[in-house]
C-alpha positions in Angstrom: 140.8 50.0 104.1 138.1 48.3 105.6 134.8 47.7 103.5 132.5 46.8 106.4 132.9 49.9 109.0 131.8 53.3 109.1 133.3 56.2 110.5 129.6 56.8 111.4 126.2 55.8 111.6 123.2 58.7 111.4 120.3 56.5 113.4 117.8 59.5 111.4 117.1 60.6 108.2 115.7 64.0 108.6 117.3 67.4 108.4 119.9 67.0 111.0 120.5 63.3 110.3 120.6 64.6 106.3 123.4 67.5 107.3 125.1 65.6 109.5 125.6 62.9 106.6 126.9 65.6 104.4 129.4 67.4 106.7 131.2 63.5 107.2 131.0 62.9 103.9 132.4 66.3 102.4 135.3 65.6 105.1 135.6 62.1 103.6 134.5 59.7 106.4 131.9 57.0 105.7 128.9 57.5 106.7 125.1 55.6 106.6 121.9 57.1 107.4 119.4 54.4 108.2 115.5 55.5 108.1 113.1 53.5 108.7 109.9 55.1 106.7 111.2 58.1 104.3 114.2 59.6 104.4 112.8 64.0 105.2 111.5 63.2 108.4 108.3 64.8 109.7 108.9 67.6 108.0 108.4 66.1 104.8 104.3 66.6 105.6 104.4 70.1 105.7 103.6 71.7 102.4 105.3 75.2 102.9 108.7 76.0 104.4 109.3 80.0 104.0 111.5 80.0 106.9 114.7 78.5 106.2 117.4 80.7 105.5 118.0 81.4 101.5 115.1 79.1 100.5 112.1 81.6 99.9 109.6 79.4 99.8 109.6 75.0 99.2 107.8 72.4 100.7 109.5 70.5 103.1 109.6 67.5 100.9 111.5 69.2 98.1 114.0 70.9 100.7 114.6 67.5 102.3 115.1 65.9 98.9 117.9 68.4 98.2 119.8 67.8 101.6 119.9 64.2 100.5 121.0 64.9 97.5 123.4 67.4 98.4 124.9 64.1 100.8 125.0 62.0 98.4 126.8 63.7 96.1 129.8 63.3 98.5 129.2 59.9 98.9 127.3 59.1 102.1 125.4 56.4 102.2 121.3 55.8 102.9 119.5 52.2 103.9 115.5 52.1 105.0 115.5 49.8 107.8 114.7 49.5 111.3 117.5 49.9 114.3 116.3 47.4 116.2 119.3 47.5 118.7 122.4 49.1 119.7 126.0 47.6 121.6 127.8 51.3 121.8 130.7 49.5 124.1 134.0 49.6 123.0 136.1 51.1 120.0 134.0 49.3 117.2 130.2 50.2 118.1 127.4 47.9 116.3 124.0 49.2 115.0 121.6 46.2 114.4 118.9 46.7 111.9 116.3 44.8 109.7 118.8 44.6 107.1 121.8 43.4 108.9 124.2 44.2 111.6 127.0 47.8 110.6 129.7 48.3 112.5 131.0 52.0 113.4 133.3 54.0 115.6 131.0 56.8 116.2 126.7 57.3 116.1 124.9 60.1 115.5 121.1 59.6 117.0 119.1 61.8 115.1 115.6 60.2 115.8 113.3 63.1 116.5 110.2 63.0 117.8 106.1 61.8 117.5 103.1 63.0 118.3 101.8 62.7 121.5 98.1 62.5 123.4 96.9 64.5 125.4 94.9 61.8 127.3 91.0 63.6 127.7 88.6 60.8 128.1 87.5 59.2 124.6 91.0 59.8 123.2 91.8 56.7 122.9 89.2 55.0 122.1 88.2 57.1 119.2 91.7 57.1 117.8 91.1 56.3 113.7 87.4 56.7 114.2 87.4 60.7 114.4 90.5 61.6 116.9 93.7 61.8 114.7 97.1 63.3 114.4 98.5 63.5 111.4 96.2 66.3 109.1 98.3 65.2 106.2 97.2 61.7 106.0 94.1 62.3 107.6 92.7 65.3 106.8 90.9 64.1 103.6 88.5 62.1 105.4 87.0 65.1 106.7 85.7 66.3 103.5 83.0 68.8 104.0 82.6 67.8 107.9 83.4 70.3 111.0 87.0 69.7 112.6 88.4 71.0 116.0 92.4 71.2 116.2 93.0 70.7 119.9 96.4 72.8 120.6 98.3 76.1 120.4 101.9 75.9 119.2 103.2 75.4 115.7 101.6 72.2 113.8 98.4 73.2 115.7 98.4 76.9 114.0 99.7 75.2 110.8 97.4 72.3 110.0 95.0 74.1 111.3 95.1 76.2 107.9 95.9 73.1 106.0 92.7 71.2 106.9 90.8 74.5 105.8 91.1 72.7 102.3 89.0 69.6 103.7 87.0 70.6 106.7 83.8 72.8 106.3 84.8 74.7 109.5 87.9 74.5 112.2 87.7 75.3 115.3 91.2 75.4 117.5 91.3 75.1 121.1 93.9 76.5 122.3 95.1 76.0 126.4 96.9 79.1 127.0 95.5 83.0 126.4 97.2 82.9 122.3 99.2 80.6 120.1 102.5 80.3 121.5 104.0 80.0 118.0 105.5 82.6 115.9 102.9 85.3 115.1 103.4 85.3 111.5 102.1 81.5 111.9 99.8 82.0 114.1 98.3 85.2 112.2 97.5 82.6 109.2 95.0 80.5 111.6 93.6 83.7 113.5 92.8 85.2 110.0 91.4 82.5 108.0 88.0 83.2 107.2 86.8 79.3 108.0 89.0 79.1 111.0 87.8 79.9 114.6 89.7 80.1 117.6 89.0 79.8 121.6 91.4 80.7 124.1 91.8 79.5 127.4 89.8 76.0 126.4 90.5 72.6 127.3 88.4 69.0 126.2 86.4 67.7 128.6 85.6 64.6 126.5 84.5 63.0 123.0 81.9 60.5 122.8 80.1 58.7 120.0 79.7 55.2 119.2 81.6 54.0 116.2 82.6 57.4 114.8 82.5 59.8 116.8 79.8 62.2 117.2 80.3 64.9 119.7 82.8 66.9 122.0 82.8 68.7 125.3 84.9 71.2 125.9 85.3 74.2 128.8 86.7 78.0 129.3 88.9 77.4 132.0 88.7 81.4 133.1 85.0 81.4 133.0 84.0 77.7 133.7 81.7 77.7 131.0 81.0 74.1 129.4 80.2 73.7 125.6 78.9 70.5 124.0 79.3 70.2 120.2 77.5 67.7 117.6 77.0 68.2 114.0 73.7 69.6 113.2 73.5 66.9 110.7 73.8 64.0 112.7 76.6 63.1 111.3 80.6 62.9 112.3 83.1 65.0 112.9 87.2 65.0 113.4 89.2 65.9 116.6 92.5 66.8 115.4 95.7 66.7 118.7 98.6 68.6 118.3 99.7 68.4 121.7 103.8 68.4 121.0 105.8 65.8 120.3 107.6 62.5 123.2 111.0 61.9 121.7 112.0 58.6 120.1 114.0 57.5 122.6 113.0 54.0 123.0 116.4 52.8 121.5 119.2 54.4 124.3 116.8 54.4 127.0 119.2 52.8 130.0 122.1 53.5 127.7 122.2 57.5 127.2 121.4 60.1 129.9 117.5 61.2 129.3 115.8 63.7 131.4 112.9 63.3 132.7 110.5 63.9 129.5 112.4 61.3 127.5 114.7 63.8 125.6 118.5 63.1 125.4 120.9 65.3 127.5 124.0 66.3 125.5 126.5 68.7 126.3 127.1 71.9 123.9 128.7 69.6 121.3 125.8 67.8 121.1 127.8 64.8 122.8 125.6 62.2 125.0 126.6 60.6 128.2 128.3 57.6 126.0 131.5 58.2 124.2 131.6 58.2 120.4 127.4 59.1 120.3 126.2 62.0 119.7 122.6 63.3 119.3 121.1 65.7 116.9 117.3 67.5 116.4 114.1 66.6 118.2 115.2 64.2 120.0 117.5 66.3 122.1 116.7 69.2 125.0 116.0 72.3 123.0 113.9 75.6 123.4 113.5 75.6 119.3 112.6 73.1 117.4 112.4 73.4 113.7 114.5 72.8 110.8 117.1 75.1 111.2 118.5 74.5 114.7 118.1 70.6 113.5 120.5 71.3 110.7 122.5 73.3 113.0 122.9 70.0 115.7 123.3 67.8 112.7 126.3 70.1 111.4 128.1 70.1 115.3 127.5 66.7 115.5 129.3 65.8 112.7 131.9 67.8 112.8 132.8 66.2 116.8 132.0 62.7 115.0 134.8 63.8 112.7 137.6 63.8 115.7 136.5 61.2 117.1 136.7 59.0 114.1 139.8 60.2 113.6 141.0 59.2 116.9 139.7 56.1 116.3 141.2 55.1 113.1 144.7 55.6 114.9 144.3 54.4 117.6 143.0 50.8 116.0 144.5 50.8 113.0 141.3 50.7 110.8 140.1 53.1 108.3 136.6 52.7 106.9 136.6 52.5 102.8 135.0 55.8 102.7 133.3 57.0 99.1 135.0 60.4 98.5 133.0 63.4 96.0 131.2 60.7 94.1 127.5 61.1 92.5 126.7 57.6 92.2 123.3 56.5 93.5 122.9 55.4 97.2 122.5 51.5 97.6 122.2 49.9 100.5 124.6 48.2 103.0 126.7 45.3 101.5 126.1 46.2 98.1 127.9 46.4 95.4 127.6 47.9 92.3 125.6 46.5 89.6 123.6 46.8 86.4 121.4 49.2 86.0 118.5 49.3 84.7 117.0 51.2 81.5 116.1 54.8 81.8 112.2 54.9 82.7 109.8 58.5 81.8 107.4 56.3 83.4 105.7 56.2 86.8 109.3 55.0 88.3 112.6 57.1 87.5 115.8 56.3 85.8 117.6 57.4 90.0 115.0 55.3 91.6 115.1 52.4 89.3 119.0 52.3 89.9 118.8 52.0 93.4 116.8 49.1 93.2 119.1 47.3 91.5 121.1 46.3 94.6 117.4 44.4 95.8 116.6 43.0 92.4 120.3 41.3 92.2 120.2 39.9 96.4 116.4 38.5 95.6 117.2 34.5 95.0 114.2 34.1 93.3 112.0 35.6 90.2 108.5 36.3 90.9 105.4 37.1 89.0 103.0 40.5 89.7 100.1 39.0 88.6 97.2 42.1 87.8 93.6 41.6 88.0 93.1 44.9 85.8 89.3 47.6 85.6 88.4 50.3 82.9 89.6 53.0 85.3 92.9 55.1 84.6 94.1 53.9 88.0 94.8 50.3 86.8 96.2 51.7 83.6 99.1 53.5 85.9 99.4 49.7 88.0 99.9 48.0 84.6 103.1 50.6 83.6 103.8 50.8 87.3 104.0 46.9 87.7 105.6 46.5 83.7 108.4 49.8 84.5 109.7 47.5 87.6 109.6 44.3 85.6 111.8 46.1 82.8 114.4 46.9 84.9 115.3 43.1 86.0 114.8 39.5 85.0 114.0 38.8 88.6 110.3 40.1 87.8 107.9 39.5 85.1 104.0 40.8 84.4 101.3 38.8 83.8 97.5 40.1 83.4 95.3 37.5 84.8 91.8 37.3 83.9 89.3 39.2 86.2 86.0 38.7 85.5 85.8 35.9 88.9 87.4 38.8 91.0 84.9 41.5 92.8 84.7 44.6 91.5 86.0 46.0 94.9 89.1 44.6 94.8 90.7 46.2 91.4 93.1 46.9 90.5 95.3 44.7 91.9 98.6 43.2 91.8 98.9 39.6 93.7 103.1 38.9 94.1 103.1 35.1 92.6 105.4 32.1 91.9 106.4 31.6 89.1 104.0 28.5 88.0 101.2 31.5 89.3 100.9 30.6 92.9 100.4 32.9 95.1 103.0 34.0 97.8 100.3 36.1 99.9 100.9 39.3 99.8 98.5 41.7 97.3 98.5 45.6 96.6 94.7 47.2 95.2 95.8 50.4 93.9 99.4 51.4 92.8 101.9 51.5 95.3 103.7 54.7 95.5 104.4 57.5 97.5 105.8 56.3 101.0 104.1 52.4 100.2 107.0 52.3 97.5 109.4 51.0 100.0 107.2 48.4 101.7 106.3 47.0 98.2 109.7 46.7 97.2 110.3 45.1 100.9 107.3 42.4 100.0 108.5 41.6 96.7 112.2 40.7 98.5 111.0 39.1 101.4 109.2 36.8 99.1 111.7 36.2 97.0 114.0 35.2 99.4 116.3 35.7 101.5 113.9 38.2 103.0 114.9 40.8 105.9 116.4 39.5 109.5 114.4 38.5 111.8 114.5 37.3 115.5 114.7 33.4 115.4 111.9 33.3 118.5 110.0 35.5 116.9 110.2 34.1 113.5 110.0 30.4 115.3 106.4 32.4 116.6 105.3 33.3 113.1 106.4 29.9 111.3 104.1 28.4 114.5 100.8 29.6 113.1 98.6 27.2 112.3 95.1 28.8 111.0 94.3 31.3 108.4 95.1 34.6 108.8 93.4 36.9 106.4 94.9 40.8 107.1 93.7 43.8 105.1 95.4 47.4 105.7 94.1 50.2 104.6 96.7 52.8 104.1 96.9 56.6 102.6 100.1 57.3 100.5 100.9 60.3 102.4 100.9 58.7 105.7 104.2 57.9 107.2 103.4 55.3 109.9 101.8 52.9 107.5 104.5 51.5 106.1 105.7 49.8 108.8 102.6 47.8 109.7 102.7 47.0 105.6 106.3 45.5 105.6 105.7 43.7 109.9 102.4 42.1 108.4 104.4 41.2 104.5 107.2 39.4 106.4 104.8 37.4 108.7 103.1 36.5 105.1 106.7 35.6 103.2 107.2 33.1 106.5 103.8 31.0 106.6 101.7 30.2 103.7 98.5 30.6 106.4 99.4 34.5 106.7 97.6 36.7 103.6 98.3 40.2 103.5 96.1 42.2 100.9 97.1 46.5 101.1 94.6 48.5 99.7 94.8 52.5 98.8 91.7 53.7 100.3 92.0 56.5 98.1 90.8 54.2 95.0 88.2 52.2 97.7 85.7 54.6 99.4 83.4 51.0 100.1 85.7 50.1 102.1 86.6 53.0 103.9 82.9 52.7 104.5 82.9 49.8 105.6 85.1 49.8 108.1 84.4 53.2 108.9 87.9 54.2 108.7 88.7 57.8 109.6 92.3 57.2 110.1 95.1 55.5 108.5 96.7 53.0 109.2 94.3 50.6 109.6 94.2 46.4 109.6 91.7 44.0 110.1 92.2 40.3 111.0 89.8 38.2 109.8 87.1 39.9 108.9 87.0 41.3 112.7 86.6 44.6 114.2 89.2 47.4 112.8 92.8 48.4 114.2 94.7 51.5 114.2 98.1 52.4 114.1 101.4 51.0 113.3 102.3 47.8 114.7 105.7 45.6 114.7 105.6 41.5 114.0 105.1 41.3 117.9 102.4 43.2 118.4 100.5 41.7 115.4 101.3 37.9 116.8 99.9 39.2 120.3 96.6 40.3 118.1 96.3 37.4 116.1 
């Protein structure tokens, strides 16, 4: 038996990389799905599924959950990182992430897909200051204000609905002459009293000047230009669901793609490599929703299956697969350890066992130093910050004085040294939902060893020689911020000049205000103009 290989690696961990992780592991091959934000996928943001087959009615977060669940329960395998590169030659493939290098016969690409522009002039350069994409983590900053959805397919019809509980009005323009989704989804946006729809109708352009401020848009059967503002002067939201560019960026000059990026498999779901397969969004499809994903997870698999059969005979190997257990998942290299107490606090008994695996690799204890207000939200820090602390003697609480800290920056929990110094990375709020990871990233980064990195980048980051003051505003809910958090906490845990302070706007409207953020994630460097978007170490050197 060989405790370092894999039958497989599931590059993925929505449904089809969740189903294809429990078809291996039922069929006891080892298997490890590697996400790099929350293991669900995209479909964890929408808030009603009632068209999966047996489920009546869930959200796609509690459906997700249960496929993962349902995996590990026969022992696959889960690690949050990055795959930052791939060597698919010969019998033993590798699959380099943030968090080390795993070595595998076969590998299942189950990527999917993000949102993608449309390109009308002002796109761009409103992007985070009223142009956004994601109605989930931005929808709430449109709070009483008029929003168009620009698009005509599923998410369009969908979120359209959804941002109904924001927006004071929503106005969809759709390109073709109806929705091209399902009816029954459609019907919910043509019906909804404080939803309005135009047909045939393209954007000219948004302008504004920092927020935006009004849109032009044109009947293309009747050539007849509109030109919207708010009555009130104020700002608005341009919501783009345009469709979706496959994440592709990793095989690209590897697998076959055609010409819109997607990967071409055959009807096993096999790409132009041996031993990888794709599944989902990611590949050519006329349908693409959860239950042809599953579907393409489940073939995929089960061809993974032979091939890592073949494998194992014909070098002599067999992976040390973990057959019908219901342990916890724990990340690669790990074994197990001590868990922690049982929590009915903020953080639960499952969760807190997983950590363990960090808590016992992190070389050094730290301190979560809390700067503490009279509101209920620092009251859930303090048991947030004391529930982790419990479950390890890496990790101890301390609540500072905060009468010399502003008022706009509590709550707050500053990651320290032992003797109280601080190790430059902060959280104002309490960091849960999908900022759970990153903050558990930051606290072992800083701790030490921290995760892999690229010696000439890392030589890059170590190189800096001036202050660099970054705040990020994030939302909970939003998906892409955490990997700006955890780019920005590493550059911090490298050189003492780098300070990272992460503050749930939710709990700091000034700021939002500020800044006058209408999208999330967004950074500023030094007290300079805003960013938006998720960014890697290299794209925040190239910034700074």
């Amino acid at each position: 038996m060989d405790n370092h290989l894999y039958d497989a690696v599931v590059i993925g961990g929505g449904p089809a990389g969740l189903t294809a992780a429990l078809y291996l592991a039922r069929a006891c091959y080892r298997v490890i799905v590697v996400e790099k934000e929350k293991f669900g996928g995209q479909i964890t943001i929408t808030s009603e599924v009632v068209n999966y087959p047996g489920v009546k009615r869930a959200s796609g977060d509690e459906l997700t959950r249960d496929m993962q669940r349902q995996a590990e329960s026969f022992g696959a395998e889960f690690l949050l990182a990055e795959v930052t590169g791939l060597d698919l030659s010969g019998d033993v493939k590798k699959v380099v992430t943030s968090r080390g290098t795993l070595e595998c016969f076969g590998v299942i690409l189950a990527t999917g897909a993000h949102p993608r522009m449309i390109g009308f002039p002002g796109e761009a350069d409103f992007r985070g200051h009223g142009v956004a994409y994601c109605a989930t983590c931005d929808g709430e900053f449109f709070t009483g204000k008029d929003v168009f959805v620009v698009g005509g397919g599923f998410a369009a019809a969908e979120e359209s609905v959804f941002l109904t509980k924001y927006a004071r009005s929503v106005t969809v323009l759709v390109r073709e002459g109806d929705f091209t989704c399902a009816a029954a989804t459609a019907d919910g946006a043509k019906n909804h009293p404080k939803v309005k729809v135009l047909y045939n109708t393209e954007v000219v352009k948004v302008e504004g000047d920092s927020l935006l401020r009004k849109i032009v848009y044109r009947n293309a059967k009747t050539g007849e230009t509109t030109s919207f503002s708010p009555q009130d002067g104020g700002n608005f939201g341009v919501f783009v669901f345009a469709g979706y560019e496959p994440e592709t960026a990793l095989v690209k000059g590897i697998c076959e793609l055609d010409p819109h990026g997607y990967v071409v498999t055959d009807r096993s779901q096999k790409t132009s490599v041996d031993g990888v397969y794709a599944a989902g969004d990611v590949c050519i499809k006329p349908l693409r929703q959860v239950v042809t994903a599953v579907g393409d997870g489940a073939l995929a698999a089960t061809e993974v299956e032979k091939w890592a059969a073949a494998m194992q005979k014909k070098t002599g190997m067999k992976p040390n697969a973990k057959v019908h257990t219901a342990a916890v998942h724990r990340p690669v290299d790990s074994s197990p350890g001590p868990v922690g107490k049982a929590s009915s606090g903020p953080i639960d008994a499952d969760m807190l066992a997983q950590l363990q695996t960090v808590f016992q690799r992190m070389q050094n204890p730290l301190l979560l130093s809390l700067a503490l207000d009279s509101r209920p939200v620092s009251s859930e820090l303090k048991s947030y910050m004391e529930t982790l602390a419990g479950a390890t003697d890496k990790l101890s609480v301390r609540v500072e004085d905060a009468s010399g800290v502003s008022a706009e920056e509590l709550p707050r929990a500053r990651v320290c040294r032992p003797d109280g110094s601080w190790t430059g990375l902060a959280f104002h709020g309490v960091p849960g939902g999908h900022e759970f990871t990153s903050f558990v990233l930051g606290l072992y980064n800083a701790a030490g060893p921290g995760q892999p990195i690229d010696p000439a980048l890392k030589a890059r980051v170590e190189a800096i020689s001036s202050p660099v003051d970054m705040k990020i505003m994030v939302s909970l809910s939003c998906t892409m911020c955490p990997d700006l958090v955890v780019a920005a906490q590493r550059m911090a845990s490298l050189n003492a000049n780098v300070t990272v302070d992460v503050y749930d706007l939710n709990h700091f409207p000034a700021m939002k205000d500020r800044y006058q953020v209408m999208s999330v994630p967004c950074f500023v460097i030094n007290g300079g103009a805003p960013h938006f978007g998720k960014k890697d170490i290299s794209a925040l050197l190239e910034l700074i």
